[in-house]
C-alpha positions in Angstrom: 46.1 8.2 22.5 44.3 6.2 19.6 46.6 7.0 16.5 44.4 7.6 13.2 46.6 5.8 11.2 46.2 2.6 12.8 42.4 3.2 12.7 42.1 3.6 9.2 44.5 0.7 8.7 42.6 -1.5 10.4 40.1 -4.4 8.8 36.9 -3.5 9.8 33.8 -6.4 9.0 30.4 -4.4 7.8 28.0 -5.1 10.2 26.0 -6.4 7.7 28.2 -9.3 7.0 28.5 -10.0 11.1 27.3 -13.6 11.7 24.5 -14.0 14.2 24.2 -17.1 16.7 21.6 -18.1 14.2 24.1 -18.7 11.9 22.5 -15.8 9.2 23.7 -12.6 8.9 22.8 -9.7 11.2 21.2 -8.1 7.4 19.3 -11.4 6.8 18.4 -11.6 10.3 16.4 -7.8 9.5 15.0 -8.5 6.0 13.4 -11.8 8.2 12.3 -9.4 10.9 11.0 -7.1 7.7 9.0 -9.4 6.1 7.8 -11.1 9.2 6.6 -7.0 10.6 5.1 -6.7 7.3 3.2 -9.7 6.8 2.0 -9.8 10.8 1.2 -6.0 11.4 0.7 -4.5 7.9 3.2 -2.1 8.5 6.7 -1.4 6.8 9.9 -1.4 8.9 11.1 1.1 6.7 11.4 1.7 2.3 12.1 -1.9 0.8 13.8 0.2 -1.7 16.7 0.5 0.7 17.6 -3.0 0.0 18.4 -2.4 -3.6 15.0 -4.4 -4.3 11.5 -3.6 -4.8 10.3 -5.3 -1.4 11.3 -7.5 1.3 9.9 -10.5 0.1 12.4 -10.4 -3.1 15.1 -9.3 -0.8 14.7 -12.3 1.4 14.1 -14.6 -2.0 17.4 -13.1 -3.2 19.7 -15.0 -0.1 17.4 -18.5 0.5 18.1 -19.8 -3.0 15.3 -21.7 -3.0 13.7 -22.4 -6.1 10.4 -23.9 -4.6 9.7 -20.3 -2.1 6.7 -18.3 -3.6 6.7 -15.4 -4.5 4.3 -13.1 -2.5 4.9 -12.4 0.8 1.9 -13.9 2.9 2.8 -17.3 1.2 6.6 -17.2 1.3 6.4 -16.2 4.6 4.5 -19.1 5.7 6.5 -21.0 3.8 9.4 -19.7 5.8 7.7 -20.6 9.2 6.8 -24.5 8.2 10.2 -25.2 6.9 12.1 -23.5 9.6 13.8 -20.1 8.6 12.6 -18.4 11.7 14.1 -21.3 13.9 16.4 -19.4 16.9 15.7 -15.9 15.3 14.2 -14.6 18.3 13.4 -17.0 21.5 10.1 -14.4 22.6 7.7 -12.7 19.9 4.1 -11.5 19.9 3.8 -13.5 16.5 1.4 -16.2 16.0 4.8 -19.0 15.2 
């Protein structure tokens, strides 16, 4: 029998913070996928609110620290493509990589 005290004891990692063979986090790896879904299709993965910002493209801005990214999504996500961000993310897409 699992004992609840040992559960709630335990150190659990959000999955958030869970490191992905890509070497980003399994929440960068979706704001990527977000922006990517957004730019590509038009259509919204879900609310950009629920990343505490305003869209993908500033959530995304918010964990490359780099100072030279634009700042609209259709160019920052090219700019993510040429210099490699999407490298490994996903072996197979529809997109036009």
């Amino acid at each position: 029998m699992f004992n609840l005290t040992e559960r709630n004891n335990m150190n659990l990692a959000k999955i958030a913070d869970t490191v992905m063979p890509t070497g980003y986090t399994f929440q960068q790896e979706q704001l990527l996928h977000a922006l990517e879904n957004q730019v590509c299709t038009g259509m919204l993965m879900c609310n950009p609110r629920v990343t505490g910002f305003t869209s993908f493209a500033k959530a995304v801005l918010n964990f490359i620290n780099d100072e030279k990214a634009p700042k609209t999504k259709n160019n920052l996500y090219k700019y993510l493509v040429d210099n490699g961000y999407y490298e490994g993310i996903h072996k197979f897409s529809w997109s036009k990589r």
